[in-house]
C-alpha positions as a Markdown table, in Angstrom:
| # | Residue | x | y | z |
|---|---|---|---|---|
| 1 | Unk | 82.4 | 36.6 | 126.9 |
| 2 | Unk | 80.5 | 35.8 | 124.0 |
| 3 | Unk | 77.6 | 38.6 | 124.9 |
| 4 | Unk | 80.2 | 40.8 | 124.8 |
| 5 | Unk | 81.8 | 39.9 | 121.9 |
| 6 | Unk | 78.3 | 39.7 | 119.7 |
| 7 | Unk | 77.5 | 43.9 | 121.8 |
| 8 | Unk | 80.8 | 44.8 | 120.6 |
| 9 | Unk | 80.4 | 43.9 | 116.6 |
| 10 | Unk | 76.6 | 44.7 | 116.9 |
| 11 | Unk | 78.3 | 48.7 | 118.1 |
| 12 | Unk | 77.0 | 48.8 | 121.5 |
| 13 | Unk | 79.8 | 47.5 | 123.7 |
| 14 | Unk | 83.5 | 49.1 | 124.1 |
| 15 | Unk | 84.7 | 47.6 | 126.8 |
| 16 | Unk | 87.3 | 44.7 | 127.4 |
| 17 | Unk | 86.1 | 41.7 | 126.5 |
| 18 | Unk | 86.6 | 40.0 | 129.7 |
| 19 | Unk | 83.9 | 38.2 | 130.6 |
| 20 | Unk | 82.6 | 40.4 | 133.8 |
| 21 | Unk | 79.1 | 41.2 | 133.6 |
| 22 | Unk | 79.5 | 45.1 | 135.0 |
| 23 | Unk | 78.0 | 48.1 | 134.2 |
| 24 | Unk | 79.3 | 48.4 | 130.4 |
| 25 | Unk | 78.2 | 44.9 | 129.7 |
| 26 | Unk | 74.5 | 45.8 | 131.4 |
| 27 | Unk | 74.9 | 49.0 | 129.6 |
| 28 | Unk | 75.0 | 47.2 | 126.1 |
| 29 | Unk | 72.5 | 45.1 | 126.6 |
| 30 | Unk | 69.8 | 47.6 | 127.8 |
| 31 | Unk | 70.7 | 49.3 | 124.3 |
| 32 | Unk | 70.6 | 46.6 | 122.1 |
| 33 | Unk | 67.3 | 45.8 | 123.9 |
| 34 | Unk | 66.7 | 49.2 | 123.3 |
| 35 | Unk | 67.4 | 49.5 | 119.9 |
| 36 | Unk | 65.5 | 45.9 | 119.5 |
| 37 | Unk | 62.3 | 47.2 | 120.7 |
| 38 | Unk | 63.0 | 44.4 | 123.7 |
| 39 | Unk | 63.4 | 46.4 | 127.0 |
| 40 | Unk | 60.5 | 45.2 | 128.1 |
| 41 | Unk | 61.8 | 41.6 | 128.1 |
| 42 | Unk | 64.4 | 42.5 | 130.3 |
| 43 | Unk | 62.4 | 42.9 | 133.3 |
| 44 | Unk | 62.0 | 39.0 | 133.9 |
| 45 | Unk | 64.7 | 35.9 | 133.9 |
| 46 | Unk | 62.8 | 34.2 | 131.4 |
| 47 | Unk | 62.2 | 36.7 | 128.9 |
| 48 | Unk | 65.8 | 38.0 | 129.1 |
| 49 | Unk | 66.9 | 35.1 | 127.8 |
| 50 | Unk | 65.3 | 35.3 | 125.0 |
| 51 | Unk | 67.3 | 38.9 | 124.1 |
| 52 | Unk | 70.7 | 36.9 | 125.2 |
| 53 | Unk | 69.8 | 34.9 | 122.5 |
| 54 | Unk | 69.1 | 37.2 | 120.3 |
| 55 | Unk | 72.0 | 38.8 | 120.6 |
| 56 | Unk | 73.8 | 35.8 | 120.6 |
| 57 | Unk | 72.3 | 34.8 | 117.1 |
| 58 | Unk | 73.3 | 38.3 | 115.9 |
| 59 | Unk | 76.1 | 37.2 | 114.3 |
| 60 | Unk | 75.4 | 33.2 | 113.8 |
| 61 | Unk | 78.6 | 32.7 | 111.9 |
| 62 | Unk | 80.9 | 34.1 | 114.1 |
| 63 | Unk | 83.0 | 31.8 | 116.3 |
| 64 | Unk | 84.5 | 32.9 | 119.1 |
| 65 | Unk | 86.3 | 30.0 | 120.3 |
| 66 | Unk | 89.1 | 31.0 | 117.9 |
| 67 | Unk | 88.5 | 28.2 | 115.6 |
């Protein structure tokens, strides 16, 4: 949920935040790869984590634990 969450401040995600990796979520993530001059990392495990992260660290001060 928090991919999601980070896609939908960063602009690139409009779905429900519901934790479902489907084609909106991999939708997002290609264009924030996209956008991050990253799609190439996206074509192996290891180096996709590395754009997770990245979008995860987008917004280091948000919590989304509701806390």
């Amino acid at each position: 949920m928090a991919i999601q969450y980070h896609l939908m401040q960063d602009g690139f995600y409009r779905g429900s935040i519901d934790g479902i990796w489907g084609p909106a979520t991999e939708s997002a993530v290609y264009q924030y790869a996209n956008a991050h001059n990253e799609v190439g990392n996206l074509v192996s495990k290891a180096a996709s984590r590395q754009v997770f992260a990245d979008i995860l660290n987008s917004h280091p001060a948000t919590n989304t634990n509701g806390g």
